[in-house]
N, CA, C and O atoms as a Tinker XYZ file with bonds, in Angstrom:
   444  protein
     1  N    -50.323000  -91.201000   60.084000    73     2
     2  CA   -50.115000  -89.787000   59.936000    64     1     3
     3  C    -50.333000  -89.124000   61.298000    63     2     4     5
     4  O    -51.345000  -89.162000   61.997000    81     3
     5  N    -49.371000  -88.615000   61.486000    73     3     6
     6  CA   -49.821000  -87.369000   62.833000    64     5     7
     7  C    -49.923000  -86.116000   62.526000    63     6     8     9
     8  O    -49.280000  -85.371000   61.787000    81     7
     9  N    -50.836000  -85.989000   63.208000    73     7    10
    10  CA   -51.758000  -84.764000   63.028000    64     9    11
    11  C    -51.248000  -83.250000   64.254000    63    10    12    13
    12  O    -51.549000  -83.261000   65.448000    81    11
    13  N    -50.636000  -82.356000   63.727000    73    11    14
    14  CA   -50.301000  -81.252000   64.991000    64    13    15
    15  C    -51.483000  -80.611000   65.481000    63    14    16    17
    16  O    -52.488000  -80.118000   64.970000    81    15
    17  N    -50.973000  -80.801000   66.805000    73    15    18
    18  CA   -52.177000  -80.184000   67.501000    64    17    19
    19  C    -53.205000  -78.693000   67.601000    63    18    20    21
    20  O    -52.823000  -77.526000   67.697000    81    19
    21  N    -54.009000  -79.001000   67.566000    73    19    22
    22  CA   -54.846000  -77.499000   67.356000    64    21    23
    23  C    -54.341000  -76.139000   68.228000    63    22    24    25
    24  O    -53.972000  -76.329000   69.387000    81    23
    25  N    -54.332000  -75.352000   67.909000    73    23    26
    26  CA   -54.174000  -73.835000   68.221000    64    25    27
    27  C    -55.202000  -73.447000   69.012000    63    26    28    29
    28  O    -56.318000  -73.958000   68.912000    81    27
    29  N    -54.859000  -72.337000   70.021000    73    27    30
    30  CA   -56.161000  -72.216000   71.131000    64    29    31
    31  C    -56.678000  -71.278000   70.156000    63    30    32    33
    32  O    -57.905000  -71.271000   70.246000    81    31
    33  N    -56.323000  -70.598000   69.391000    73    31    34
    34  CA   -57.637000  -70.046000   68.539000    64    33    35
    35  C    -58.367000  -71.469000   67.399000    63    34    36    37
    36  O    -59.534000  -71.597000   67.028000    81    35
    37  N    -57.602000  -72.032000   67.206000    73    35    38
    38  CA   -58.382000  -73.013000   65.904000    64    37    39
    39  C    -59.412000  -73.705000   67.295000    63    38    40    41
    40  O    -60.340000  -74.473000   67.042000    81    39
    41  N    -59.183000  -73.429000   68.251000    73    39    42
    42  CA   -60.170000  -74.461000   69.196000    64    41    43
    43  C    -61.486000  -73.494000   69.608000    63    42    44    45
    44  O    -62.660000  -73.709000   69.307000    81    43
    45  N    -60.903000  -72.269000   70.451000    73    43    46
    46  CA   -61.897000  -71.556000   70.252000    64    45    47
    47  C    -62.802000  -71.091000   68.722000    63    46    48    49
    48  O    -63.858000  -70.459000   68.709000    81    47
    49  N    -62.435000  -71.341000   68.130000    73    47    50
    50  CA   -63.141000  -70.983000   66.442000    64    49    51
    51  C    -63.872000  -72.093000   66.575000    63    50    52    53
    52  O    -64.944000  -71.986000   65.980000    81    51
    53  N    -63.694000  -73.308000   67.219000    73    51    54
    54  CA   -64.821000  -74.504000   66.897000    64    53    55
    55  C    -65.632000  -74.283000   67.699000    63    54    56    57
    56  O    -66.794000  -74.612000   67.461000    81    55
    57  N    -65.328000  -73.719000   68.791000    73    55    58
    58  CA   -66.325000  -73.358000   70.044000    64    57    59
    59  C    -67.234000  -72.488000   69.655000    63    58    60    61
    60  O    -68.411000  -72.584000   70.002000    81    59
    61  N    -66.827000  -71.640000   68.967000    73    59    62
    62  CA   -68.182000  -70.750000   68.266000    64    61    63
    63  C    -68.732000  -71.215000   67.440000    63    62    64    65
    64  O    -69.946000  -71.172000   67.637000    81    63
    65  N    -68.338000  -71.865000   66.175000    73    63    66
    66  CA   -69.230000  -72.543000   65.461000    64    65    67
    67  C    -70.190000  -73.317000   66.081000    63    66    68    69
    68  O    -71.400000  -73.234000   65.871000    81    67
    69  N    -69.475000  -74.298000   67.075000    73    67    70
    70  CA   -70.515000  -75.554000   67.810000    64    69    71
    71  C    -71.715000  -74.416000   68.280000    63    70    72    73
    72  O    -72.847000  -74.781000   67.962000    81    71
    73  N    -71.660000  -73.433000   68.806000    73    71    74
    74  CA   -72.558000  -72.565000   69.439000    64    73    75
    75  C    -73.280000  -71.538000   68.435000    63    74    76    77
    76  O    -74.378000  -71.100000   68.777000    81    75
    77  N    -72.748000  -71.151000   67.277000    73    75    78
    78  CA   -73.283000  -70.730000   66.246000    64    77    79
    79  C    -74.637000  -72.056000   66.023000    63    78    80    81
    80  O    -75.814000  -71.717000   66.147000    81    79
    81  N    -74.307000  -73.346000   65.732000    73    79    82
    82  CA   -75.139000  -74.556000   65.122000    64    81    83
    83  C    -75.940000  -74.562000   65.935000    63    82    84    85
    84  O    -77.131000  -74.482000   65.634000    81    83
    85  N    -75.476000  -74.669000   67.341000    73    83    86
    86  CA   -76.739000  -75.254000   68.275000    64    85    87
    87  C    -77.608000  -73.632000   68.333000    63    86    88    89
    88  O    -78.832000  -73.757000   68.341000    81    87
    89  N    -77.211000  -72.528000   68.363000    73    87    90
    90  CA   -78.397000  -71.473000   68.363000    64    89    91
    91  C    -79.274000  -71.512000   67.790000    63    90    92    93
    92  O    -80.435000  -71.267000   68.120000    81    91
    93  N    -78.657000  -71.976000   66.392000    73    91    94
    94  CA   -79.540000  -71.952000   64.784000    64    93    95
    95  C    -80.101000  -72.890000   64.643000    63    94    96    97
    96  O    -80.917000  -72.649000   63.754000    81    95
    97  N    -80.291000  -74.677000   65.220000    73    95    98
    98  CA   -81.030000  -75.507000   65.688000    64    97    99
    99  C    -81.967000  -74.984000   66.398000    63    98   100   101
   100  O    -83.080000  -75.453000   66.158000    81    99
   101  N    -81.920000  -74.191000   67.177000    73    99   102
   102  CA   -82.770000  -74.039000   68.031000    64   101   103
   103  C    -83.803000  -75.269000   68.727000    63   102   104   105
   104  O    -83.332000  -76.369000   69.017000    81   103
   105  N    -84.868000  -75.023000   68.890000    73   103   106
   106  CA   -85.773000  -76.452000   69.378000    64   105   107
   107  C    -85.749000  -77.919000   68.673000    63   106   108   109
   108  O    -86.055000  -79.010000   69.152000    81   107
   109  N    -85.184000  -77.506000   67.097000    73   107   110
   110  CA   -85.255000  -78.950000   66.318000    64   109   111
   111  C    -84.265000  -79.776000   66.473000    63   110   112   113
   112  O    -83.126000  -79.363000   66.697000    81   111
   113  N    -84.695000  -81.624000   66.333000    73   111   114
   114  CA   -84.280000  -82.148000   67.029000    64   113   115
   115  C    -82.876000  -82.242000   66.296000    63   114   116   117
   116  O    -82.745000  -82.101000   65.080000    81   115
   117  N    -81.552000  -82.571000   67.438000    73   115   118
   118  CA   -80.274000  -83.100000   66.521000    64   117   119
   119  C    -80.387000  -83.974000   65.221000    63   118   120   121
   120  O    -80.108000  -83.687000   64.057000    81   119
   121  N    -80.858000  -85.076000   65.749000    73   119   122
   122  CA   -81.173000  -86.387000   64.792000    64   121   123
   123  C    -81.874000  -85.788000   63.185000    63   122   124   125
   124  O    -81.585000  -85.701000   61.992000    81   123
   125  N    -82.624000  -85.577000   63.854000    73   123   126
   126  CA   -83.527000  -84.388000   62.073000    64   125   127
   127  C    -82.510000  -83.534000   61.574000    63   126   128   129
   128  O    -82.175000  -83.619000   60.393000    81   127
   129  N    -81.975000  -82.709000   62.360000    73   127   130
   130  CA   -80.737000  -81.592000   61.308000    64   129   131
   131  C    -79.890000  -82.722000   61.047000    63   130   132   133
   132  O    -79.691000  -82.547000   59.845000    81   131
   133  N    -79.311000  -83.671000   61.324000    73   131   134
   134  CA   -78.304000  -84.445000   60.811000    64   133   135
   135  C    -78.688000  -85.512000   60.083000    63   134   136   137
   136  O    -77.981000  -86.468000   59.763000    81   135
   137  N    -79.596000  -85.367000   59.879000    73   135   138
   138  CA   -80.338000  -86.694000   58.870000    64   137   139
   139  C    -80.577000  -85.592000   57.282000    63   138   140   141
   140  O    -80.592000  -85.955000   56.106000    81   139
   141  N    -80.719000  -84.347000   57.806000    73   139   142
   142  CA   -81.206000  -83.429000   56.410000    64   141   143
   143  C    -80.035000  -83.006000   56.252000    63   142   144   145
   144  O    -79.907000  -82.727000   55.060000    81   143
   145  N    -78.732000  -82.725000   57.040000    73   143   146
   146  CA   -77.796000  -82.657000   55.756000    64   145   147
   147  C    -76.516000  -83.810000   55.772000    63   146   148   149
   148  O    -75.353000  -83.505000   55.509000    81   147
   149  N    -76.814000  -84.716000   56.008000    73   147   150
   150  CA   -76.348000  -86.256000   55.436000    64   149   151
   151  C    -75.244000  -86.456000   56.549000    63   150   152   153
   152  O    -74.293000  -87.094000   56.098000    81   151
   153  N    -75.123000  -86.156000   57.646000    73   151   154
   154  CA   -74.131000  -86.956000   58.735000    64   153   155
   155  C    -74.741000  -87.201000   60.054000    63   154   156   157
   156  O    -75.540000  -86.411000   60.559000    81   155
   157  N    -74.416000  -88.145000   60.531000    73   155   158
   158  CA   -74.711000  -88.742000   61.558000    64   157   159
   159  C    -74.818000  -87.695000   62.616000    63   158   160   161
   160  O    -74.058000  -86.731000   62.701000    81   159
   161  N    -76.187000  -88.047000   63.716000    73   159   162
   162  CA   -75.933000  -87.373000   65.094000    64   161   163
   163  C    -74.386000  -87.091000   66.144000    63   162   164   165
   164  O    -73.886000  -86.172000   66.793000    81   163
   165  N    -74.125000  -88.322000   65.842000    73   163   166
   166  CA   -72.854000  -88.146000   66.691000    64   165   167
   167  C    -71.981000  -87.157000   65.865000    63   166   168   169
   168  O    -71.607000  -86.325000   66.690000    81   167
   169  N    -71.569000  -86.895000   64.878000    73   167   170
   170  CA   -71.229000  -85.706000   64.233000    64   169   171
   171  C    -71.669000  -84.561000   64.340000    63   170   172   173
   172  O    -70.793000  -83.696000   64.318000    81   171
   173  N    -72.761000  -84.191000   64.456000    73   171   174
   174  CA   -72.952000  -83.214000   64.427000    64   173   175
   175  C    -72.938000  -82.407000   66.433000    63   174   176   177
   176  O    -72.849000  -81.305000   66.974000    81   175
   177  N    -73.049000  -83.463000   66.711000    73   175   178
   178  CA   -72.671000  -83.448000   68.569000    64   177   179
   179  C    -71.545000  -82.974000   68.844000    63   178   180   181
   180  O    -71.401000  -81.892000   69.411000    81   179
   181  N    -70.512000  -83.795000   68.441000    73   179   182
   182  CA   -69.187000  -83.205000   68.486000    64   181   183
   183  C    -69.013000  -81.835000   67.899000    63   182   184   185
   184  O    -68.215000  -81.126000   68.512000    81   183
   185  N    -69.544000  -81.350000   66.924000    73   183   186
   186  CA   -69.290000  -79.823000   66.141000    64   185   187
   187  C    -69.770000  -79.174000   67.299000    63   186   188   189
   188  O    -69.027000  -78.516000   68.028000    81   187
   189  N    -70.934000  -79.322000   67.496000    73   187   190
   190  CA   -72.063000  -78.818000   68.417000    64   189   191
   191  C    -70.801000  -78.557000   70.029000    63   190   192   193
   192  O    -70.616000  -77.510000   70.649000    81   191
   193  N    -70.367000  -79.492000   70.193000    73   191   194
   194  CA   -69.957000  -79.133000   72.108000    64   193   195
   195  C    -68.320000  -79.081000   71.569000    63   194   196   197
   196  O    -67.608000  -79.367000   72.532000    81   195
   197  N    -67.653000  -78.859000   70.570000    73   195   198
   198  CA   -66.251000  -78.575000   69.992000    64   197   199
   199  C    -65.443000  -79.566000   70.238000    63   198   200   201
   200  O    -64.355000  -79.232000   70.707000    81   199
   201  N    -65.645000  -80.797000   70.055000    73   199   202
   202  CA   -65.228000  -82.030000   70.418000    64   201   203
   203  C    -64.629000  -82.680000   68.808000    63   202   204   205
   204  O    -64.036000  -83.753000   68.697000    81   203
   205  N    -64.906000  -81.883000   67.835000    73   203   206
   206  CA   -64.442000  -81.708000   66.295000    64   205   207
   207  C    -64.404000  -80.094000   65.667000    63   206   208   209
   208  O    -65.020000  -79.712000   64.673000    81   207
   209  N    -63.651000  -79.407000   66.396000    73   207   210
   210  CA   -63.139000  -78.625000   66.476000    64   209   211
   211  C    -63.339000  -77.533000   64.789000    63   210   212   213
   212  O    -63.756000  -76.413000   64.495000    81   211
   213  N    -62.693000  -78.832000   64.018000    73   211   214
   214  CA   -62.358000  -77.945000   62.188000    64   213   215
   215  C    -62.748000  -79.397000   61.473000    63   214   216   217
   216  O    -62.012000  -79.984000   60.679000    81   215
   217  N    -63.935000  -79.813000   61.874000    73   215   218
   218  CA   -64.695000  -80.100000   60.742000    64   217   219
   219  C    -64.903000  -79.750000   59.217000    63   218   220   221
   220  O    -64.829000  -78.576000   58.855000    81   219
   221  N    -65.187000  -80.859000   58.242000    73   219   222
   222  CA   -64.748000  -80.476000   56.995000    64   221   223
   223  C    -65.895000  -79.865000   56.230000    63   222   224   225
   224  O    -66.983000  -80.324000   56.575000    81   223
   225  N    -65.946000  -78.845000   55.173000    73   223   226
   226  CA   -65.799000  -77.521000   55.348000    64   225   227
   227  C    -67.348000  -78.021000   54.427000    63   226   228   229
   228  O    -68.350000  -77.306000   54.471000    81   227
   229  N    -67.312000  -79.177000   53.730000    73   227   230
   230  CA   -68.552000  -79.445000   53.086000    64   229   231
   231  C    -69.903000  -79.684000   54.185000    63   230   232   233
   232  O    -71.106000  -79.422000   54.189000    81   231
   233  N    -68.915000  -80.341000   55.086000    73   231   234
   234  CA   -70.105000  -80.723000   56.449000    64   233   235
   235  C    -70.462000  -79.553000   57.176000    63   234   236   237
   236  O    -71.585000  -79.527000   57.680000    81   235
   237  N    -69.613000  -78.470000   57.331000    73   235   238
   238  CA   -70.126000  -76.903000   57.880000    64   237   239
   239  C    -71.043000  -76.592000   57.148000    63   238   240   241
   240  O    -72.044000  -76.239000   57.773000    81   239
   241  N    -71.204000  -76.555000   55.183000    73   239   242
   242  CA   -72.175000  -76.175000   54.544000    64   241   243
   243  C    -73.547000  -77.061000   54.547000    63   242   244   245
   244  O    -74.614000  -76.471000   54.716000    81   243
   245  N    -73.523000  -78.521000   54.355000    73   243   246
   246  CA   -74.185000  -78.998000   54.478000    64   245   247
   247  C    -75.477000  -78.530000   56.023000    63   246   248   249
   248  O    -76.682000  -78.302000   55.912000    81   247
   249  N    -74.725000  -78.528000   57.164000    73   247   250
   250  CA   -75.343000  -78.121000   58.210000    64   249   251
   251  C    -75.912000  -76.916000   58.537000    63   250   252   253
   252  O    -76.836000  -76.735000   59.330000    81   251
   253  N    -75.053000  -75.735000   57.602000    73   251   254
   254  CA   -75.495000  -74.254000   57.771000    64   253   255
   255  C    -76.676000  -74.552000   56.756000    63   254   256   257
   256  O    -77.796000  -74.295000   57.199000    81   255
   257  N    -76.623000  -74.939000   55.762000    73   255   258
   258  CA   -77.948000  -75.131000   54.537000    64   257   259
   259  C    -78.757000  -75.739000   55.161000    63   258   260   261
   260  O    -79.878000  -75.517000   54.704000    81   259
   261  N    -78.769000  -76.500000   56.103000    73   259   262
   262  CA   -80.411000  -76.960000   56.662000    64   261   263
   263  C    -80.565000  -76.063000   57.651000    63   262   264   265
   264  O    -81.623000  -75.506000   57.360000    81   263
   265  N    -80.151000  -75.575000   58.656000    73   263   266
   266  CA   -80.487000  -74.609000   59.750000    64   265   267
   267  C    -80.834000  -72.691000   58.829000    63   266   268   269
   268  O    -81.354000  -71.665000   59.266000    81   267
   269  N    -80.322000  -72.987000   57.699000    73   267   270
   270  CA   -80.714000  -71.376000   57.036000    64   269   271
   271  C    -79.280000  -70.335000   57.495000    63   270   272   273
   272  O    -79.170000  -69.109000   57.468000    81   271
   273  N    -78.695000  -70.973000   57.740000    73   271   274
   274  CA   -77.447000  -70.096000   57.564000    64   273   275
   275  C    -76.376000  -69.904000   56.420000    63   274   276   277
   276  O    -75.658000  -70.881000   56.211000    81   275
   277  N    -76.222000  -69.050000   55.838000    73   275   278
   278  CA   -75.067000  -68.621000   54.854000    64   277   279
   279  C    -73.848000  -69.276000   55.512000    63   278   280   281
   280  O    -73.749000  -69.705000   56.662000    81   279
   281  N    -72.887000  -69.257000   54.467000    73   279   282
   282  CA   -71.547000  -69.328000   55.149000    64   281   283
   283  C    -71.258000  -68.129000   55.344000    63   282   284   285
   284  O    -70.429000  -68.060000   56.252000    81   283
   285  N    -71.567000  -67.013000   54.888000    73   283   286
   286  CA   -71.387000  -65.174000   55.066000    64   285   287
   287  C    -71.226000  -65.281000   56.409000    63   286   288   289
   288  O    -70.208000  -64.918000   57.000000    81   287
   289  N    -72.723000  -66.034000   57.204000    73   287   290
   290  CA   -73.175000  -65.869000   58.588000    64   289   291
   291  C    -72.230000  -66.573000   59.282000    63   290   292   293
   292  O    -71.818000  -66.061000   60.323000    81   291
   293  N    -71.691000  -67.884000   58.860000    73   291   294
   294  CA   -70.699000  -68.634000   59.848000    64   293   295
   295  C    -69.477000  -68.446000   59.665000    63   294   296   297
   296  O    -68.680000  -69.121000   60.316000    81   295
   297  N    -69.195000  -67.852000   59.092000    73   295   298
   298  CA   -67.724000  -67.117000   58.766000    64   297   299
   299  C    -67.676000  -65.382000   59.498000    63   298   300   301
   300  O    -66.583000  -64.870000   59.741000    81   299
   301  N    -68.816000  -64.732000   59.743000    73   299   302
   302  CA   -69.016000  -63.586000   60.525000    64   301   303
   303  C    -68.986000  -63.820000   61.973000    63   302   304   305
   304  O    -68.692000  -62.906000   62.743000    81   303
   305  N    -69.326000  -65.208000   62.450000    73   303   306
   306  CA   -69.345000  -65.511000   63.420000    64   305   307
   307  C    -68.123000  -66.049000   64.457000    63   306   308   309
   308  O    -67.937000  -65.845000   65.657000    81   307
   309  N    -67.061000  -67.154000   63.026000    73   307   310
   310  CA   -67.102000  -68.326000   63.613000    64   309   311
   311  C    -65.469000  -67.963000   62.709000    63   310   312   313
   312  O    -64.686000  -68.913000   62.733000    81   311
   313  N    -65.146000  -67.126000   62.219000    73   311   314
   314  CA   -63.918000  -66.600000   61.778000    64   313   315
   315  C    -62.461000  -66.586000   62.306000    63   314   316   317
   316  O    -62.503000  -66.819000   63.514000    81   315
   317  N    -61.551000  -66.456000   61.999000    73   315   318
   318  CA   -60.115000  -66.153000   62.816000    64   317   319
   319  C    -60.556000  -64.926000   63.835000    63   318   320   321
   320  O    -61.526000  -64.329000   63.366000    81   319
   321  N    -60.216000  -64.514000   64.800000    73   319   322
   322  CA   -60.480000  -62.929000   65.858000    64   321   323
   323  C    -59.582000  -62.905000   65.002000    63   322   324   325
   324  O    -58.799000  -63.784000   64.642000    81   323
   325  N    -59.803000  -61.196000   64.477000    73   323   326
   326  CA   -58.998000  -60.230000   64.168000    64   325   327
   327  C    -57.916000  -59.844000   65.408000    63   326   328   329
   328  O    -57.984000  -59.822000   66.637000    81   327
   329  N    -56.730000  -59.508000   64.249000    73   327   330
   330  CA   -55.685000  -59.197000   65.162000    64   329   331
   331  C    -55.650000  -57.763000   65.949000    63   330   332   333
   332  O    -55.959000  -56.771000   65.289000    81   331
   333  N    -55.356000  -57.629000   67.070000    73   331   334
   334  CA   -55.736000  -56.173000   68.253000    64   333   335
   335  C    -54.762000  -55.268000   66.972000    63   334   336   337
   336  O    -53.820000  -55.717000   66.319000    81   335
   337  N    -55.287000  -54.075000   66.919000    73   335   338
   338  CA   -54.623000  -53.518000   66.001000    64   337   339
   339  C    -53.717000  -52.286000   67.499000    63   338   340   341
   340  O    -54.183000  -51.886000   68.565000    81   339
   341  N    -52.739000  -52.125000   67.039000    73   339   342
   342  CA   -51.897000  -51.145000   67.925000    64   341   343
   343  C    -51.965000  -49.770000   67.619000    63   342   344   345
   344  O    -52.268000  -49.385000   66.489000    81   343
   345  N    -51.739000  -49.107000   68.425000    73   343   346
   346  CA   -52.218000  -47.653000   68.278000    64   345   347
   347  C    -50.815000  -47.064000   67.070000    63   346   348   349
   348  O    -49.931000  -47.734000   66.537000    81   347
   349  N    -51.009000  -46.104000   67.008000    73   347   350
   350  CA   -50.501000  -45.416000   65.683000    64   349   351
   351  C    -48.760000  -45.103000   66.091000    63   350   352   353
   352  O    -48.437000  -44.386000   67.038000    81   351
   353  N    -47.744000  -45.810000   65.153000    73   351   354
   354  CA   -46.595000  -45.881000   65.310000    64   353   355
   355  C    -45.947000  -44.154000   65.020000    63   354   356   357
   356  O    -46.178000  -43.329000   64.136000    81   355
   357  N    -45.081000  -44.142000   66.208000    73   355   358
   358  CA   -44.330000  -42.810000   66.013000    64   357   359
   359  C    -43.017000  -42.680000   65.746000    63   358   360   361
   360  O    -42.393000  -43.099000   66.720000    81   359
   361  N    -42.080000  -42.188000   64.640000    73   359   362
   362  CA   -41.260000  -42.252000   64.426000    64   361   363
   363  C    -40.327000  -41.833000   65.711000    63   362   364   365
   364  O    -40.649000  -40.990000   66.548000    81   363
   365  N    -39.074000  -42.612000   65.698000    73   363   366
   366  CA   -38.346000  -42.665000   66.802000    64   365   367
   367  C    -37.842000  -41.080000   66.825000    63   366   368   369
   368  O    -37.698000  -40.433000   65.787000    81   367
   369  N    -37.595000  -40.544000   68.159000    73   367   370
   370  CA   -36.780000  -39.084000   67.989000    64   369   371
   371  C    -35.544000  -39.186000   68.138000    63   370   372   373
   372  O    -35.278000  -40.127000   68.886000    81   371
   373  N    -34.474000  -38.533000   67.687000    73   371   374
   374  CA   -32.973000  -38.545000   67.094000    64   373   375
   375  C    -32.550000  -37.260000   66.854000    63   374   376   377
   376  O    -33.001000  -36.433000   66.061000    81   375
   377  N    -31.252000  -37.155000   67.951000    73   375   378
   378  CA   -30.738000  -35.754000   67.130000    64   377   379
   379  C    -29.883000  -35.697000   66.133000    63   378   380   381
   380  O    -30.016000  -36.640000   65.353000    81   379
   381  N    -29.170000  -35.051000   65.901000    73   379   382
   382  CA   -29.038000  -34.744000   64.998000    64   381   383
   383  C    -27.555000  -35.468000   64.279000    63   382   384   385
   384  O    -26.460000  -35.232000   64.789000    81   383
   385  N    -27.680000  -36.270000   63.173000    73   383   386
   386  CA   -26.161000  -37.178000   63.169000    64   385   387
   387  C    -25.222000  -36.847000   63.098000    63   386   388   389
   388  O    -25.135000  -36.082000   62.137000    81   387
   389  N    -23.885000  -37.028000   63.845000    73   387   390
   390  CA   -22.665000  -36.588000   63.594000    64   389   391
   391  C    -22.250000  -36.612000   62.018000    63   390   392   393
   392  O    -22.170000  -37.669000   61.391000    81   391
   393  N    -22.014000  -35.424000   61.487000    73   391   394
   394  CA   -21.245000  -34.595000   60.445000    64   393   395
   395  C    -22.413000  -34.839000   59.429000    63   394   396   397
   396  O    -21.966000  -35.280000   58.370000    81   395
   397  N    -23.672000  -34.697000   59.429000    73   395   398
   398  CA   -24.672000  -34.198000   58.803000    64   397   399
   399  C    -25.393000  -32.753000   59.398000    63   398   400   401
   400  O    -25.665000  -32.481000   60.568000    81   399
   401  N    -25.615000  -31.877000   58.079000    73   399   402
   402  CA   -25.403000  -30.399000   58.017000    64   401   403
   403  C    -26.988000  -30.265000   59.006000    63   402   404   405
   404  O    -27.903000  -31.046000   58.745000    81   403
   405  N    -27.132000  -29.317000   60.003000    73   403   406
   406  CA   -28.253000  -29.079000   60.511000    64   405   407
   407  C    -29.215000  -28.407000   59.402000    63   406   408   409
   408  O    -29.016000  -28.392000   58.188000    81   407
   409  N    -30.667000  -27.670000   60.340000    73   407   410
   410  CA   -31.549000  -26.825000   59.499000    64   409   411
   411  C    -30.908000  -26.126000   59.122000    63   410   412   413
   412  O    -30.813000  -25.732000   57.960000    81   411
   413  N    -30.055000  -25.680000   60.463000    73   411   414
   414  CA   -29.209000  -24.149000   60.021000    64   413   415
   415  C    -28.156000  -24.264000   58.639000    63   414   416   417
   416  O    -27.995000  -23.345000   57.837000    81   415
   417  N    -27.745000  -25.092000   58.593000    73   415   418
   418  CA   -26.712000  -25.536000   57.818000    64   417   419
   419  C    -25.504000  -25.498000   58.559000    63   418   420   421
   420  O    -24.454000  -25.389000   57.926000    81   419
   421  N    -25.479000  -25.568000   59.741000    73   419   422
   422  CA   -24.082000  -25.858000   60.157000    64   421   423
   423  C    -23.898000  -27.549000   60.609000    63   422   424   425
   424  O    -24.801000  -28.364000   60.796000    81   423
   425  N    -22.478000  -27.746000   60.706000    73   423   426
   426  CA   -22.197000  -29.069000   61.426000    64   425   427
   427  C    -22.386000  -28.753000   62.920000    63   426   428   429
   428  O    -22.053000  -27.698000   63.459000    81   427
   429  N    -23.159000  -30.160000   63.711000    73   427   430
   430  CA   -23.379000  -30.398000   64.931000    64   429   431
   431  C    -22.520000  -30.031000   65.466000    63   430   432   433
   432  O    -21.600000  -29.744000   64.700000    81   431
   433  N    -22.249000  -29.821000   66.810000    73   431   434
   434  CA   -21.460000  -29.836000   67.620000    64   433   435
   435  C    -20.975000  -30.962000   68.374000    63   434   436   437
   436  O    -21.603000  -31.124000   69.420000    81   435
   437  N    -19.987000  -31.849000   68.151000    73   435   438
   438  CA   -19.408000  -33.497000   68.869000    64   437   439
   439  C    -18.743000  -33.108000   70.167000    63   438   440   441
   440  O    -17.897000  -32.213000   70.180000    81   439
   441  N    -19.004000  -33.576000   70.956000    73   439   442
   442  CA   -18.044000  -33.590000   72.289000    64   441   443
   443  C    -16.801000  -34.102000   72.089000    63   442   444
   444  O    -15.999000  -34.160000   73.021000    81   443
């Protein structure tokens, strides 16, 4: 199976998580958080420095449940970026269409 390649946001999104985990580790050791929620150090290393980018979604909970994080919290964190929202659309300006009646009620004037 081939697998398409990650998106620079699906990569940056792992980059925050890995940095979300390691904050919330804090001083405790790798080996101990990955022994309390059932995957190996080297797993949780790779999440940790984004080297597994979109890790599966039981192993995000498993790991947020021993460090005391919600998924609320790693999903506030570690989410899609919202899209830049654009400033407020203005209807295009247009005069007035050939042989539609003005305010006045007369027809335009056509060259």
């Amino acid at each position: 199976m081939v697998r398409t390649p990650l998106t620079p946001e699906e990569r940056r999104r792992g980059e925050r998580l890995g940095e979300l985990l390691r904050e919330a580790r804090g001083g405790r050791s790798m080996v101990a958080v990955a022994a309390s929620a059932g995957i190996s150090a080297e797993t949780l290393r790779k999440i940790e420095t984004g080297r597994a980018p979109t890790p599966a979604f039981f192993t995000v909970a498993a790991v947020a449940g021993v460090l005391g994080l919600s998924m609320d919290d790693v999903l506030a964190r570690c989410g899609p970026e919202p899209e830049p929202v654009a400033g407020p659309r203005q209807a295009p300006v247009a005069g007035p269409l050939p042989g539609v009646l003005s305010a006045a009620g007369a027809l335009p004037l056509t060259a």
